[in-house]
Structure formats: structure tokens, C-alpha cells
FIBATI-839818 format. One record per residue (C-alpha): residue number from 0; residue in three letters; x, y, z. Coordinates in Angstrom, 1 decimal, m for minus. Layout:
# FIBATI-839818
<NUM, ALA, <X, Y, Z>>;
...
END
This chain:
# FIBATI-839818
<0, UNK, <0.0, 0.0, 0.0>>;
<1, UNK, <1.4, 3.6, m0.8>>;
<2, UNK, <1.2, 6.0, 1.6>>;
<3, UNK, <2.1, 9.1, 0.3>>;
<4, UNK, <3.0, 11.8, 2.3>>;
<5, UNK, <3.7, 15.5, 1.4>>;
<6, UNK, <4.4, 17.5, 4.2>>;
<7, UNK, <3.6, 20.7, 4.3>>;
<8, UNK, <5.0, 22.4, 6.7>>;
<9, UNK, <7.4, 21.9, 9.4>>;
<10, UNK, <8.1, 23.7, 13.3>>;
<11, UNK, <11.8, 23.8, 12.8>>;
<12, UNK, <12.2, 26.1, 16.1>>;
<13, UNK, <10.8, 23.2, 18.5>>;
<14, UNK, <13.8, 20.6, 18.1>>;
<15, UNK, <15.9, 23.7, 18.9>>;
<16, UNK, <13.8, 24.9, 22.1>>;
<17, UNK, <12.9, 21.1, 23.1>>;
<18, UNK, <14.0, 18.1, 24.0>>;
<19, UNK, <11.6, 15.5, 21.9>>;
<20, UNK, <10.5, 12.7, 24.3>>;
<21, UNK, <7.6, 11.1, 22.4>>;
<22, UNK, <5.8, 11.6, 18.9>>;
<23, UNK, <2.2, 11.1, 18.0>>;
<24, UNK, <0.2, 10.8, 15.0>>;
<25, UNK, <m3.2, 13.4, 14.6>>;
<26, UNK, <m5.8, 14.2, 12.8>>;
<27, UNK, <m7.1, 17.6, 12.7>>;
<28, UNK, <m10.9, 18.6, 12.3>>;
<29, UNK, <m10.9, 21.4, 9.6>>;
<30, UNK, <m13.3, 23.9, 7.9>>;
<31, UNK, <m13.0, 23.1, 3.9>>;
<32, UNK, <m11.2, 26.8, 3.2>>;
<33, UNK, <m8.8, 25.3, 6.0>>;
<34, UNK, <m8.1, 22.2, 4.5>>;
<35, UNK, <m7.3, 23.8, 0.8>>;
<36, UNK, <m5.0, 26.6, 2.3>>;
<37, UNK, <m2.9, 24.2, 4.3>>;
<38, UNK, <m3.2, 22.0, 0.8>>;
<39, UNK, <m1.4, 25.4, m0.9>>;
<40, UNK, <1.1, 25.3, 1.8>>;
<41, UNK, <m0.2, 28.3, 3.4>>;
<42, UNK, <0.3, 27.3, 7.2>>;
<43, UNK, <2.5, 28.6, 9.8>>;
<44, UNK, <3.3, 26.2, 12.7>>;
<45, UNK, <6.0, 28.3, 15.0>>;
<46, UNK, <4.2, 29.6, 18.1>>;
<47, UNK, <1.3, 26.8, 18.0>>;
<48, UNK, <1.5, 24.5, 20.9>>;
<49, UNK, <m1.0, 21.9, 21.8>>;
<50, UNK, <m3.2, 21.9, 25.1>>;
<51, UNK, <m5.5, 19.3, 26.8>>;
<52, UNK, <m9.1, 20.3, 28.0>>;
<53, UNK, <m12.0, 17.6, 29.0>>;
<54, UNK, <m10.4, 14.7, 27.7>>;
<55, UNK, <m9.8, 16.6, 24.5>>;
<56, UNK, <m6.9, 17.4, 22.7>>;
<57, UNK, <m6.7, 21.6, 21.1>>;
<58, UNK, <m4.3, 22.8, 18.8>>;
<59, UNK, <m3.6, 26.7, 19.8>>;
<60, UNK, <m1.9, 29.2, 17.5>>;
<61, UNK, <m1.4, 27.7, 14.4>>;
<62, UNK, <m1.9, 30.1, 11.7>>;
<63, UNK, <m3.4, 29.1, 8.4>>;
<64, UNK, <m4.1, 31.9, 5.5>>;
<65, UNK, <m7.5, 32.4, 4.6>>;
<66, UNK, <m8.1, 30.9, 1.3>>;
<67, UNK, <m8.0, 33.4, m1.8>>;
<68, UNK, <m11.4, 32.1, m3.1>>;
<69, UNK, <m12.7, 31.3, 0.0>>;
<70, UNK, <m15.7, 35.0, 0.6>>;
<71, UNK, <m17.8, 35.1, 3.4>>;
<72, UNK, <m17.0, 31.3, 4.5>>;
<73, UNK, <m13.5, 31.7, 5.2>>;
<74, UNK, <m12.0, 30.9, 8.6>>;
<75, UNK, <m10.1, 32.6, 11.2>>;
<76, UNK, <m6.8, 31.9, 10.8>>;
<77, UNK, <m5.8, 31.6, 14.8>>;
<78, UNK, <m8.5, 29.8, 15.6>>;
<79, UNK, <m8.3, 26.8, 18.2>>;
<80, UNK, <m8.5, 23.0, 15.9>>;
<81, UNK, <m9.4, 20.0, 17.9>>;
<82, UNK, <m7.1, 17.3, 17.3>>;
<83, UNK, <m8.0, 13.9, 17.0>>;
<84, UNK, <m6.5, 10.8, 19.0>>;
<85, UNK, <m7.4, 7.7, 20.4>>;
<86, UNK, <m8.8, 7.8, 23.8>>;
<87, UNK, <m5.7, 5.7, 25.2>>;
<88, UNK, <m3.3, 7.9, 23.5>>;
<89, UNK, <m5.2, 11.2, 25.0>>;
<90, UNK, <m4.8, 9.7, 29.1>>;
<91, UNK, <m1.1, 8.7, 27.9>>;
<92, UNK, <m0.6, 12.4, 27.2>>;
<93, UNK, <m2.7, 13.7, 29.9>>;
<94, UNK, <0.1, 11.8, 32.1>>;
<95, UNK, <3.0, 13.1, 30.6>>;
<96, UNK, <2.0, 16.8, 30.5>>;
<97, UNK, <1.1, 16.9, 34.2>>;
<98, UNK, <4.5, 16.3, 34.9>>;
<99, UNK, <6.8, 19.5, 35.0>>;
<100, UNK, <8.1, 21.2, 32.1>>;
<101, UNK, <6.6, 18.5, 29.6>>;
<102, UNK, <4.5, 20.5, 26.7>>;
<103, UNK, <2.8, 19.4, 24.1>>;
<104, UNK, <4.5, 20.8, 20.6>>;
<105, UNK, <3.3, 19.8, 16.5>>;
<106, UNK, <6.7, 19.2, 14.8>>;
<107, UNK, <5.4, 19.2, 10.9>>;
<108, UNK, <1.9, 19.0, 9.5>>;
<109, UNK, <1.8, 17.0, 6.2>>;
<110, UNK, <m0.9, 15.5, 4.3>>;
<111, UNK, <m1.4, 11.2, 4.0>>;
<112, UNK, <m3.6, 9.5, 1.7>>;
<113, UNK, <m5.8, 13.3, 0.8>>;
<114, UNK, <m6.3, 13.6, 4.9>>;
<115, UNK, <m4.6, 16.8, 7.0>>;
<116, UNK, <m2.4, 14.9, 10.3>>;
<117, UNK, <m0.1, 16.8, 12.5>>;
<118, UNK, <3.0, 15.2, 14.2>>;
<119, UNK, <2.4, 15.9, 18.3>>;
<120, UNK, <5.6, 15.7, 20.5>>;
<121, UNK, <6.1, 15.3, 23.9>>;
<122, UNK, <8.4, 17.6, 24.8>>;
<123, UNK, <10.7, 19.1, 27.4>>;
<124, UNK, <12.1, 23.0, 27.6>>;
<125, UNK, <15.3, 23.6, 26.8>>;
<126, UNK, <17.7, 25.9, 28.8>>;
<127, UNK, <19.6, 28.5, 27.1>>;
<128, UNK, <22.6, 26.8, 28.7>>;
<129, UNK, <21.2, 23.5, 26.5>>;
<130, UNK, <21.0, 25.6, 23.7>>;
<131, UNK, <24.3, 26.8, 23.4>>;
<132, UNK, <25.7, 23.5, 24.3>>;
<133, UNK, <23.8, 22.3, 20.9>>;
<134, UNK, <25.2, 25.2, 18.8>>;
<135, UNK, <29.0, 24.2, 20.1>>;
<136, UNK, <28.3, 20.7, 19.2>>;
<137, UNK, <26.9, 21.6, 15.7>>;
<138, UNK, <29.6, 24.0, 14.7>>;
<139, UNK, <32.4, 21.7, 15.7>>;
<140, UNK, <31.0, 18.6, 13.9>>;
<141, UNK, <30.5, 21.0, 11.0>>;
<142, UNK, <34.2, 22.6, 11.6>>;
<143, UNK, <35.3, 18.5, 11.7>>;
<144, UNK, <33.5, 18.0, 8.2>>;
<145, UNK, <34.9, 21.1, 6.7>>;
<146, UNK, <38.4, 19.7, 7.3>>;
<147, UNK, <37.8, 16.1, 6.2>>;
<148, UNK, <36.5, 17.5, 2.8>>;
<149, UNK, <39.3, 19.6, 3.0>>;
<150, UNK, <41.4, 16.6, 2.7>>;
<151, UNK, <39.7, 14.9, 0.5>>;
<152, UNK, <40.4, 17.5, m1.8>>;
<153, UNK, <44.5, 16.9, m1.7>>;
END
């Protein structure tokens, strides 16, 4: 079976901010402007962050464009989308996030088989101490590969 899937757009900040503990699969419940702007690639996933309310999981923050064609039946474009999960999966998360500093964070939205899902992690806050400590790491392997293609060179 082929499961195609394009994605559309992807929260590069959040593996940069947070430590990824976990990753889930979700659907999102859409209006049909929604669904055809995040088709065009017209989403925006940086400050969204996901939040648990009555055994239900929201997506806050994530900015879609209205649709060009879309008149009087286009959609906010902040508005709050319920996500959809299996109930298990919902009291696994609901156990993880009331633990401290665990937050729930969409990593890429992409499209599978014609339906919108979101990638959900589990994820911890960095410190800007973390941070840095990533940076250093990433420009010394970098400054390591520089040299070795320096050498292959000769």
C-alpha cells in the first residue's frame, strides 16, 4: 500500500527549544477553506503549541491563511483546531504533561492519503545553557566535516 505523504510544513524552532520525548500521530478537524490553504502550503506552525481540555486534545496558534477564493465562509486563521486521537493515547498524554516542564509541541503537518495529520511531540524545555551546548556541538561537527572535505580534496 502507498502512503504518500507530502508535508507541508514543518516547526523547525521546536527541536531547537525542546528536547523530543515522544511523537504522535493526529488528525485535525478542519473547515474546507482550512483544509485547501494548508493544501497550498499556506500554514504557519511556529508559536502553535497543543493543550488538553476535558479529555480533548486543542491545537492553539497555528496560523493558516484564509483561502483566496474562499468570501464570506473563510476561517479565522488563529483559531483553536481539535485534534483527534485515540482515547488511550489522550490519558497517555494527559500523564505526561502533568509532569513539569513536559508540553505538548506539533513538529510538521503533512498531508497522507488526501487527509490533513499533525506530528504531536512530547516535549521538554530547553535551557539557554542547552542551547548553546547544541550550537558548540553543531559547529564543531561542522568545523570537523569542513576539514575532512578539505582533505579529501589533496
Amino acid at each position: 500500500m502507498d502512503d504518500e505523504i507530502k508535508v507541508v510544513a514543518q516547526n523547525k524552532k521546536a527541536r531547537h527549544d525542546y528536547y523530543i520525548e515522544d511523537t504522535y500521530e493526529a488528525g485535525i478537524v478542519l473547515t474546507g477553506t482550512e483544509i485547501k490553504s494548508i493544501r497550498a502550503g499556506k500554514v504557519n506552525l511556529k508559536d502553535s503549541f497543543a493543550r488538553i481540555k476535558n479529555g480533548e486534545v486543542f491545537l492553539m496558534n497555528m496560523h493558516v491563511s484564509p483561502y483566496e477564493q474562499g468570501n464570506r465562509f473563510n476561517h479565522d486563521p488563529l483559531r483553536t483546531r481539535k485534534l483527534l486521537l485515540h482515547k488511550r493515547e489522550i490519558n497517555k498524554l494527559i500523564g505526561l504533561t502533568k509532569e513539569k516542564g513536559y508540553a505538548l509541541i506539533p513538529l510538521k503537518i503533512y498531508l497522507k492519503r488526501g487527509l490533513a495529520k499533525i506530528d504531536l511531540a512530547v516535549a521538554k524545555g530547553k535551557k539557554l545553557y542547552d542551547k548553546r551546548e547544541a550550537m558548540k556541538k553543531r559547529d564543531a561537527q561542522r568545523e570537523i566535516e569542513r576539514a575532512f572535505r578539505e582533505r579529501q580534496k589533496l
